[in-house]
N, C-alpha and C positions, 0 to 999 in steps of 0.2 A: 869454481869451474875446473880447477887443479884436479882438486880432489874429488873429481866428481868421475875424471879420466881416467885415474888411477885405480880407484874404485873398480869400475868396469873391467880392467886390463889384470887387476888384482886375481888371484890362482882362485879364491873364493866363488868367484861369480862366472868361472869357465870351468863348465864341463871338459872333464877327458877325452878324448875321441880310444877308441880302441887301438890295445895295447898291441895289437898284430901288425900293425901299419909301421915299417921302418924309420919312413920318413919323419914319424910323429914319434917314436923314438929315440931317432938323435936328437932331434928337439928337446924332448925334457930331461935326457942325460947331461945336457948342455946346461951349467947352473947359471953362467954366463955367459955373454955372446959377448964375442970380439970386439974392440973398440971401432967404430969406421973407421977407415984408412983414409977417410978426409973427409970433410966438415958441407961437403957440395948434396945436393938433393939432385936425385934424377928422376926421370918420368917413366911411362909405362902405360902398357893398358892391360885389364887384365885375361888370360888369356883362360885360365880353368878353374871352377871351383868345384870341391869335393866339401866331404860333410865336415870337416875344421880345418881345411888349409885348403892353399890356391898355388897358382904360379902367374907372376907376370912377365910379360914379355916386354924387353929395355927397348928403347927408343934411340935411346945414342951409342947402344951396343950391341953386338948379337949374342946373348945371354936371354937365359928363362930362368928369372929366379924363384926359389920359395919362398912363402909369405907362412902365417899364421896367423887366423882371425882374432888371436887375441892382439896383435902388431896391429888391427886396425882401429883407426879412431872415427869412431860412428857405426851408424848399427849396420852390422852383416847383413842381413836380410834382404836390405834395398841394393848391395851391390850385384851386378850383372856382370857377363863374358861382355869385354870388349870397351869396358868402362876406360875410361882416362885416369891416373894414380898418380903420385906421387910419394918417395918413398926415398928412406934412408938406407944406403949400402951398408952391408954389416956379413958376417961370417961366421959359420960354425966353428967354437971351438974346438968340437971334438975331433971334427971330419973336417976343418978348415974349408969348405963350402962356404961359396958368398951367399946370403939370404937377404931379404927385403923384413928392413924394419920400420916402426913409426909409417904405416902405410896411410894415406889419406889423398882423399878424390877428388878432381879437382875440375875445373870446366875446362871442354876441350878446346873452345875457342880462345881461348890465352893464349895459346902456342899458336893460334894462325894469323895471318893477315889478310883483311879481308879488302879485293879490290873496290873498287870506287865504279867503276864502269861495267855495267850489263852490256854480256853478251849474250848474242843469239844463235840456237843449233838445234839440233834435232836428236829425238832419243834413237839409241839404237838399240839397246837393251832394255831391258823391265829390272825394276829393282827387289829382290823377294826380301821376306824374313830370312832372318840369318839364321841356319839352322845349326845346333851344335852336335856333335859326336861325342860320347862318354864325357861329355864337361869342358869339350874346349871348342877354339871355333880353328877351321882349316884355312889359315891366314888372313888378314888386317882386314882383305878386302872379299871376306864369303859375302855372296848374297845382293853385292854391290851391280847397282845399273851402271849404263856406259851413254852419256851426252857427247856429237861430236860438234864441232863450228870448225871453221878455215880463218887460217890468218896469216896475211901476206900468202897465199896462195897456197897454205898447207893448210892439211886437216889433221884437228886433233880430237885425242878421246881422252875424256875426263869421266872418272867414278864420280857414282851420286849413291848415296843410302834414301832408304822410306823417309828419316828424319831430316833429311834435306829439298824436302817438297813442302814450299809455300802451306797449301792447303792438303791437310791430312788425309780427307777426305777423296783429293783426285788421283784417280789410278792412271798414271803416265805409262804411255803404251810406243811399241816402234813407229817410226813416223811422225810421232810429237812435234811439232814447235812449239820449243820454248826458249826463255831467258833466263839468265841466273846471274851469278857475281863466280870469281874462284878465290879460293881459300887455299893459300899457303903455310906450309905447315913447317917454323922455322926452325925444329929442331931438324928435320931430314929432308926439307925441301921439296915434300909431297903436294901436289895440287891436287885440289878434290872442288866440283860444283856443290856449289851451296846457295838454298833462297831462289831453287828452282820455282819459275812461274808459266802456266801453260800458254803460248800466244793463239796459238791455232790449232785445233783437234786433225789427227789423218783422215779424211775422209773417206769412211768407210764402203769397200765395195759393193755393187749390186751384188744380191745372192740371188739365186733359184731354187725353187722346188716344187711341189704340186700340194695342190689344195687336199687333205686326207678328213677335214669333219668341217661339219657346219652348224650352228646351231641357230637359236633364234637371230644374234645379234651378233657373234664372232665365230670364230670356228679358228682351226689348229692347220697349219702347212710341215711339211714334213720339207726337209733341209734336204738339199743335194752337195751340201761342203762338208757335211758332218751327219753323225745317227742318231738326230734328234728333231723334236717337234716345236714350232714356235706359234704362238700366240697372234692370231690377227683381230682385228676390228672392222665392220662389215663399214664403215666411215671411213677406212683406209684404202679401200677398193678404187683406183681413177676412174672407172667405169660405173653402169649400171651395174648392181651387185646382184641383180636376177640374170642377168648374164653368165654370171658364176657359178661353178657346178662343180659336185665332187671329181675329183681326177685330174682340173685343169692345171694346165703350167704356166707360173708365176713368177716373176723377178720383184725383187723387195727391195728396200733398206731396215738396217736394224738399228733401232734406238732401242736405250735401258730406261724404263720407265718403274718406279717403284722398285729399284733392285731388281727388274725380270727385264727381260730383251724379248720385243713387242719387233713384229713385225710393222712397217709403212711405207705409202709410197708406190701399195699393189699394182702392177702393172699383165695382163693378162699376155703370153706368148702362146705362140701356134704349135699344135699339137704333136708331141712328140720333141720338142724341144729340150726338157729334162730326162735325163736317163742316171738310175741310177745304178743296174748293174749292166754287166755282159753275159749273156745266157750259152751258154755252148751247145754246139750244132748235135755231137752226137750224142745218144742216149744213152744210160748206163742202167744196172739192175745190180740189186744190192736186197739184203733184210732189215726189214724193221726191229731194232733191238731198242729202242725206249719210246713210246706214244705220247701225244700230247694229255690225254688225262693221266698219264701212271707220271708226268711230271711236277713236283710236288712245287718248284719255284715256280709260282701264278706270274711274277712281271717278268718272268723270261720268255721273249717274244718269240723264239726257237726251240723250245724244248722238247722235240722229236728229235731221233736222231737214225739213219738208214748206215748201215754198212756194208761195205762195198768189196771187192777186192779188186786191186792195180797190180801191171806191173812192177810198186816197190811194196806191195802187200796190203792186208787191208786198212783201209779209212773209211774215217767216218763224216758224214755229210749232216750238220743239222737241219731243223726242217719246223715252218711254221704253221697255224691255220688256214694262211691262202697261197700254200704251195702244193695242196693236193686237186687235184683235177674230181670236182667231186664232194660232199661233206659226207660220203661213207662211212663208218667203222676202221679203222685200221688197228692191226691187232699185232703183240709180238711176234714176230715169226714170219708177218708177211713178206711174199717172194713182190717188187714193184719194179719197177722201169720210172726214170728219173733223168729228169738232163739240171746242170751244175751253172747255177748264178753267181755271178764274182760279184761283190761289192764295189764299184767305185770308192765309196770313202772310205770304208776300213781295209778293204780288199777278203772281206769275209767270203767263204765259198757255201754257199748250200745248196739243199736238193730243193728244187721245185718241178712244177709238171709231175706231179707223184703219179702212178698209175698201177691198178691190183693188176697183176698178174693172172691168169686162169691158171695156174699151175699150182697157184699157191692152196687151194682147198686139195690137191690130193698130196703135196707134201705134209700136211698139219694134221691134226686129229681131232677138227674141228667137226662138231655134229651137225651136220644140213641137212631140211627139211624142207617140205613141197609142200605148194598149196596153188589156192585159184584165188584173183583177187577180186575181193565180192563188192567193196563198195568205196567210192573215191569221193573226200569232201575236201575243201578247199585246204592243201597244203599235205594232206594225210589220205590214209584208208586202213581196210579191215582186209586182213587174208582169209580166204577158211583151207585149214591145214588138213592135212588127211590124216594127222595122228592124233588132232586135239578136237575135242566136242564144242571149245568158245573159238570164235577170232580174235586172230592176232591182229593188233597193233601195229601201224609202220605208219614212220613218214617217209617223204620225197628224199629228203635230202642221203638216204641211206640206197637210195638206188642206184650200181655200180653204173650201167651204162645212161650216161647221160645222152645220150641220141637219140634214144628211145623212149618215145612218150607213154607213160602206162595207160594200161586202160582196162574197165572192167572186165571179168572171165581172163585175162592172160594170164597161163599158168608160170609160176616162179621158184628156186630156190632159195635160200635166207638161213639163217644162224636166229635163235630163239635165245635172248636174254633177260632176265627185270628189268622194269624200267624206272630209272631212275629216281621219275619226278614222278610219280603212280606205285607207292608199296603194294606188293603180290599181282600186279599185272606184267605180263610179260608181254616182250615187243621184238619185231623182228628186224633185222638187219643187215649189212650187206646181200642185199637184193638181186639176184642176176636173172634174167630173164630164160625161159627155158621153148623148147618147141613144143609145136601143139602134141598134145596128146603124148605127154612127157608126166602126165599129173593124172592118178584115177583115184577115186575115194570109197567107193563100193564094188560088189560081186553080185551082179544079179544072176540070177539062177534062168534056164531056159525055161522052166515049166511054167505051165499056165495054171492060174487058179478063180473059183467063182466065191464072192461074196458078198453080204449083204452092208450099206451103208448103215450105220449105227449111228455116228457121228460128226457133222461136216464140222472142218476146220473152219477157222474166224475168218472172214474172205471185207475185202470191200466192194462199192461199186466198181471202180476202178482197179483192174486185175495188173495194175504199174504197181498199184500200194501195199500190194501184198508183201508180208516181210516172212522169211524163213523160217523166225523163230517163235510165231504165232500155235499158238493153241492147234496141236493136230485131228485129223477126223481117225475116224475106228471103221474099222472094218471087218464084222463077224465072218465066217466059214470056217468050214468043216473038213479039216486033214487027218486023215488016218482016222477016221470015225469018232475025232473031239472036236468039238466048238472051240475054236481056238479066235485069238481076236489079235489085230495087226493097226499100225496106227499105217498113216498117209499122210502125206503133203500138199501143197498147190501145187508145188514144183513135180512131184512125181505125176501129173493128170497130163495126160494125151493134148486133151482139148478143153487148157483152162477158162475157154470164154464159156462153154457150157458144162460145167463141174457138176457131180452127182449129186441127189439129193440123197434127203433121210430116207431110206427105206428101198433105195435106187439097188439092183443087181448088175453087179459091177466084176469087169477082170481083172485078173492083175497078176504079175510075178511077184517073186521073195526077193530082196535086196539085202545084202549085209554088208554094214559098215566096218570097214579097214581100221577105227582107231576106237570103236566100241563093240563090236562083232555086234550090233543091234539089230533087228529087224524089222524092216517098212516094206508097206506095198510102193510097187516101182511099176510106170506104166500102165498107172490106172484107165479104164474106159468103161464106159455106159453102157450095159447090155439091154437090160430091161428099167424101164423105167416106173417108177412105182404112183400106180394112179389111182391108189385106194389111198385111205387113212386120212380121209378129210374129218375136218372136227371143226364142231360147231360153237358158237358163245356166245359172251353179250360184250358191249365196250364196258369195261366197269371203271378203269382210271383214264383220265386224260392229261399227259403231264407237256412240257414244252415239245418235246421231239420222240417222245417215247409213251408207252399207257400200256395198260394190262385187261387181259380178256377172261371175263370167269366163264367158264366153261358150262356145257350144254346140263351136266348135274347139280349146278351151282357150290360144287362143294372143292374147286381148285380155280385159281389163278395161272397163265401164263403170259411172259414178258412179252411184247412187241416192239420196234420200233418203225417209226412212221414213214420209213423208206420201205417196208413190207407190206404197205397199202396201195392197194390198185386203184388209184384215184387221188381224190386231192383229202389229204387229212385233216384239214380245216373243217371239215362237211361231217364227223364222227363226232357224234355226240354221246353222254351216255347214256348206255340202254340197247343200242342199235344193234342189232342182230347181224351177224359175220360169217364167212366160213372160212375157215385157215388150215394148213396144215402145219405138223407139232415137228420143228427141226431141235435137233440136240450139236449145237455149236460149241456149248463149254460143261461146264456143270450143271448147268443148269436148261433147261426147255424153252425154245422160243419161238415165236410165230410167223410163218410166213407165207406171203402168198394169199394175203387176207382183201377182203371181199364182201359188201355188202349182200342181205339176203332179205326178200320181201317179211315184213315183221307177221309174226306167226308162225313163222316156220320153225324156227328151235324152240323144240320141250314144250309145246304146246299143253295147257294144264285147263282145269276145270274150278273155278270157284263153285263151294259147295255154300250158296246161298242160304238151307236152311239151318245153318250154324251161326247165323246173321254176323251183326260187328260185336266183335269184342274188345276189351279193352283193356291193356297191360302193363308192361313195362318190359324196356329193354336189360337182358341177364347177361351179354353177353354180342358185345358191335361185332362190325365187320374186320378184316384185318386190315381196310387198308384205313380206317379208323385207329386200332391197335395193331401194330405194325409185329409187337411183340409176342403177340399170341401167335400159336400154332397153327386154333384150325380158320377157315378161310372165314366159312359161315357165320353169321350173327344168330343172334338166337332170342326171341321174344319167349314170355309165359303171359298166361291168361291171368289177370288178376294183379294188386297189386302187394302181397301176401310175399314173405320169403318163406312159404313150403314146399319140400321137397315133391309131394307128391301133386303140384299143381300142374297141368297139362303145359307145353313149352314146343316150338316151333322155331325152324331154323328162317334163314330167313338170305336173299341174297340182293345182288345191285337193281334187278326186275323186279322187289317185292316193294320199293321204297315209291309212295305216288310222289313223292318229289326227288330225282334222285341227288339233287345233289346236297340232300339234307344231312346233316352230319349229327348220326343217332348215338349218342353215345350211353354206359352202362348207368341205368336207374330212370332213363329216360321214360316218361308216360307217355302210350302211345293206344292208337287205336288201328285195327287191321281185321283181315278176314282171311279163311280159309280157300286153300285150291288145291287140288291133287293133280297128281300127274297124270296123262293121258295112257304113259308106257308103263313106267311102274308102279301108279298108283300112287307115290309117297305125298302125304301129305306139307304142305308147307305155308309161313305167313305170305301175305301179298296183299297190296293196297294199305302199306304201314305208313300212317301220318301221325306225325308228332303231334301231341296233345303238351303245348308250352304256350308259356307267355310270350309274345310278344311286344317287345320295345321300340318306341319311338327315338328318333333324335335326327341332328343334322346333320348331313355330312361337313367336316373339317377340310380336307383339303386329298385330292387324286395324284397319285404319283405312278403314271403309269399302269400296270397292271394291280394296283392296290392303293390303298387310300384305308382315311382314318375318318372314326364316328367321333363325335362330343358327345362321347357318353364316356365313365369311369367307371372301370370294374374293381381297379387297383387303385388307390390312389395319385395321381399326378399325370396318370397315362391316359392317352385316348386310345379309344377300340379301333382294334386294327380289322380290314375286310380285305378279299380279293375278290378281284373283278369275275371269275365263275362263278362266285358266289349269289350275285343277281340273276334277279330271275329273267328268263325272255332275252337276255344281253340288252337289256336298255341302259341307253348311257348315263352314268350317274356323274355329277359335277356338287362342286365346291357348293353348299347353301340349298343340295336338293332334300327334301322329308324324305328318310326311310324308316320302313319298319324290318325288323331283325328279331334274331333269336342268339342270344349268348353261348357259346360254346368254350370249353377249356381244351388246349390237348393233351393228351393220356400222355405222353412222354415227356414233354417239357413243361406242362404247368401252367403257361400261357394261356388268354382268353384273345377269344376271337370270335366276331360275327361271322354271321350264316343265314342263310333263304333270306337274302335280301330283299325289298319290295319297295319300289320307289312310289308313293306318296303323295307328295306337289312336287312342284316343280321348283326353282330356285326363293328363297326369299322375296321378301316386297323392298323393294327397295327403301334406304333409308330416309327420303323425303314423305313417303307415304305412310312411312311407321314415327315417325314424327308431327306430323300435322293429326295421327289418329291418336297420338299422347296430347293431342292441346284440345282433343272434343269434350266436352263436359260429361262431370259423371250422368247428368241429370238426361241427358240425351242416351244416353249407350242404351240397346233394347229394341223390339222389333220398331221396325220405321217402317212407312208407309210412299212411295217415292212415285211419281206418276212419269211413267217411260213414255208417254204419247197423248200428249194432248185428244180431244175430241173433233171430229169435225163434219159438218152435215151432208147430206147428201149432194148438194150442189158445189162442195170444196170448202165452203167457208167456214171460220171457227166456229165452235159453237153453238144453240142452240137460242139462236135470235129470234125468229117468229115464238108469238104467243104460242103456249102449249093450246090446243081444241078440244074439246071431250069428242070421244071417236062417237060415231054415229053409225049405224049397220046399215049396210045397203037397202034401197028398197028394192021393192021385187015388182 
């Protein structure tokens, strides 16, 4: 063990400390140290350590002597500021300075006595960690609590440290009762509480403050003692908790539950009760010099900031999300008016009540723009601007005056920025409302002009649904001796309930727009109405709410839909003869104003009977068979030969005697000749397929379509639609039809067509079972007698003896 000391303390196993250090120095010039001046040990605690040597401070003297960590016995490491020592007085030889030798650490309760009797007092202080400065601590008792008790009628205070609390774990606060023992300390007669035990906790004050969130099950109150949020549980409420509401004021108690401080104990108070600033009466005006987006700290609850100038010059005022009057834009620069909230608990000052300034757009060099606002949906709307051809973008919350409720057509000013959360849409912002007739977007010209309608804009029934930006009409005439052509609006027509047609002679002025210099007719009106250019056809498609009419030459289709029919469209079959007239709404031609006509009347033709039937094939369907082909017409040849030089006949939706047969290319067909009454041309008519026909059952109806048990593919059953039958007889699950197979030219699919229903449902399965149990030997004509005989008198039979007749006599 000897040598195990020496060893350690031996110049081998200690590092040098640097040669710059005096202190360390005279230490190793010193080859020996002074004898003690007497044989006694004194005590200590230590008061600094550095990287190889310490000092400690005497206990029975006032002296700080040096030490060196090789003078100690046991490892350095574990010694601490403040430790208890023991140590041998000794001296430098060189510099005759006392130093501490033979240093070792000892318990500090051996020098105290400890009482026998608990007392009882209260904390007045809190005990913290003892902090050090550059390696030493700033007297015996840094960091130390203060317990006081009375005895015989005086009160005393006694130090305690963190390591003189029973349980480590209790944090002993002012107001404490507790008990302890004292500890006497017999070198200097120090008393210190030792074996501190808590009796009774301070009962913590009611707090207040207002309910700030809620969520499903707890929600967060904001503190009126301090600028913080605390934790409640909707179980803590003394009340119904649906009683409870954002903003109400609350008195609590606070318990620490899991290390966090939980609000309990919720008691609701009457409104207005918690206050946490003071607002000041008059109003101030100041610039905005930092915004709450241009502030880069997210959990700073203030980071706007408004400057101001005072009589002692200027300050500055912070500023949060709900101190603006308003969720406008504010922008660097802006001119506001502001009145000044003090904090009760920190006594912080800010700006609240923010308000724009009108002054502030002509000090800045912010670019503001006009518009009208065109349409308001729930929370938001669209401007139309008079320099930009799209609308703009805005919400609500960017509209300066809040007094004012918007509303469609109010013209306004606004600042044009991106938007955000939308890449390349721009949005408009700080919103102020403007007077009427503050806002113009075109230049119409005084002159008058005549034109003819070429083209009507896409309109609905309902002249509400019309939208702006709809497909426009044209308008031909003639300036300065060119055909010149102009578009038009709904919006520009006099008298949108009755809007021009195709063909209509119409006035109008020249309009040019401010933010495209473009030009439209303005002021449209009806002069002449055009009551020619009626056009004739046949129904050729019938689709759910729309169908197509081939026209009086059979050699064009145009679109319809079934709000353009004078009557009920249910009742349009194909074939039916029509009269419409041709509107040009988009790109394309459409029909309106359509009209059954006594059959006969369009394109009335002639079969030329002595050409009798012939028999062919189809070269060439209809388009609305081949949707992909160009021309409308189908087209038969005579014969069933692929030569060029075979006679061929076109053919349309009137030449089919069934029409809703679906003739497709190669098909064998039989037909006859007719010419046209007007111009002669020849053409097929009366064309019927010459196909097989198939039987099978129907599988099952689903609405407007249903499936055969028959396979064209394998694993599938044939699909039909319900126009497909003939007559509209209703066909169900288990009825006989007969059919014709059809593929379609675009996707490949098979489907039936010219349905024909048959029998009627199956026999039921008791009857188709008792006819599997008849014997084969029976099956074959039968002979069944439906009605007995019976004579002339009523009775069965033929009872009297037969008599051989006898002729009368004469």
């Amino acid at each position: 063990m000897t040598s195990a000391v020496k060893k350690m303390n031996s110049p081998q196993s200690w590092k040098p400390p640097p040669q710059q250090d005096p202190a360390i120095l005279s230490y190793q010039r010193s080859p020996n140290l002074l004898p003690s001046t007497n044989g006694n040990r004194e005590t200590g605690f230590v008061e600094k350590l550095l990287h190889s040597y310490g000092f400690i401070q005497c206990c029975e003297r006032e002296a700080r002597l040096f030490f060196h960590f090789s003078e100690y016995s046991g490892d350095i490491n574990a010694v601490k500021i403040g430790d208890a020592v023991e140590f041998q007085l000794s001296s430098d030889r060189r510099t005759g300075r006392p130093i501490a030798c033979a240093v070792v650490k000892v318990d500090e309760t051996s020098y105290e006595v400890i009482s026998e009797e608990r007392f009882t007092g209260s904390v007045v202080q809190e005990a913290r960690v003892s902090k050090s400065k550059n390696g030493c601590v700033n007297g015996n008792i840094d960091g130390m609590g203060r317990v006081t008790y009375e005895h015989n009628g005086e009160c005393f205070f006694l130090p305690f440290g963190l390591d003189d609390v029973s349980d480590s774990s209790l944090k002993l606060k002012p107001g404490d009762k507790v008990s302890f023992v004292m500890a006497t300390d017999k070198r200097n007669g120090n008393i210190q509480a030792r074996k501190i035990e808590l009796v009774a906790p301070t009962p913590p004050p009611r707090l207040q403050g207002v309910v700030c969130s809620m969520k499903d099950s707890f929600g967060f109150i904001e503190r009126a003692d301090v600028v913080k949020e605390i934790f409640f549980h909707y179980s803590e409420f003394n009340d119904d908790i649906n009683d409870l509401i954002l903003g109400d004021d609350v008195e609590f108690d606070v318990q620490t539950r899991n290390n966090k401080e939980v609000a309990v104990n919720i008691k609701k108070l009457p409104v207005g009760t918690v206050i946490f600033e003071d607002i000041s009466i008059d109003k101030m005006k100041g610039k905005i010099i930092k915004t709450l987006k241009s502030n880069r700290r997210q959990s700073d609850p203030l980071g706007g900031r408004i400057s101001s100038q005072s009589p002692k010059g200027a300050v500055e005022f912070p500023y949060g999300d709900k101190d603006q009057s308003g969720e406008f834009t504010l922008q660097v620069g802006d001119v506001v008016e502001f009145t000044v909230a003090t904090d009760r608990r920190d006594k912080l000052q800010r700006a609240t009540k923010i308000e724009l300034c009108p002054e502030t757009f002509n000090q800045n060099s912010e670019k503001r723009e006009k518009g009208v606002v065109s349409n308001l949906k729930d929370g938001y709307g669209f401007i139309q601007c008079t320099d930009r051809e799209s609308k703009i973008f805005f919400h609500f919350s960017e509209l300066i005056d809040l007094k004012k409720e918007v509303r469609t057509h109010d013209e306004v000013e606004f600042t044009v920025v991106p938007d955000p959360s939308t890449p390349n849409r721009p949005m408009a912002i700080r919103i102020r409302s403007l007077p009427k007739g503050s806002v113009s977007f075109v230049n119409v010209r005084p002159e008058k002009y005549i034109g003819t309608v070429d083209r009507e804009p896409s309109s609905h029934k309902s002249p509400s649904k019309i939208k702006d930006n709809e497909p426009a009409g044209n308008i031909v005439f003639d300036y300065e001796g060119k055909i010149q052509q102009i578009p038009y609006y709904h919006k520009d027509l006099l008298d949108i309930r009755e809007p021009p047609k195709y063909g209509d002679k119409v006035e109008f002025s020249i309009g040019e727009m401010k933010r495209s210099n473009s030009r439209f007719a303005a002021t449209v009106r009806v002069v002449i109405r055009n009551i020619q250019g009626k056009s004739q056809g046949f129904i050729a498609t019938v689709k759910d709410n729309y169908g197509f009419i081939e026209n009086a030459d059979h050699d064009k289709e145009v679109f319809f839909h079934f709000s353009s029919y004078d009557g009920d469209a249910n009742d349009l079959d194909l074939g039916d003869e029509v009269e419409y007239t041709v509107t040009r709404k988009s790109a394309k031609l459409s029909a309106e104003n359509i009209r059954k006509v006594p059959k006969g009347t369009v394109a009335p033709e002639d079969i030329l009977y002595d050409k009798g039937v012939l028999q062919g094939k189809v070269i060439r369907p209809m388009r609305i068979v081949n949707p992909d082909q160009d021309e409308y017409a189908g087209l038969v040849q005579v014969g069933g030969d692929d030569d060029q030089d075979v006679e061929s006949y076109p053919y349309g939706i009137t030449s089919l005697t069934d029409k809703r047969d679906f003739l497709q290319k190669g098909d064998a067909v039989k037909f006859q000749i007719a010419a046209h009454r007007r111009t002669g041309l020849l053409r097929a008519v009366n064309i019927a397929a010459i196909r097989k026909f198939n039987r099978a059952r129907v599988d099952s109806v689903k609405g407007q379509f249903g499936f055969i048990s028959y396979e064209v593919e394998e694993g599938k059953k044939l699909f039909f639609h319900m126009t497909e039958v003939h007559d509209g007889v209703e066909v169900q699950a288990g009825d006989e039809v007969e059919f014709v197979v059809v593929q379609n030219q675009r996707n490949g699919k098979y489907s039936a067509c010219s349905l024909r229903k048959i029998t009627d449902r199956q026999r039921p399965e008791r009857l188709l079972s008792r006819m599997k149990s008849i014997k084969d030997d029976l099956i074959g004509p039968r002979v069944v007698a439906v009605r007995q005989p019976r004579g002339p008198d009523g009775t069965n039979g033929f009872r009297e003896p037969r008599k051989a007749w006898a002729p009368p006599q004469a």
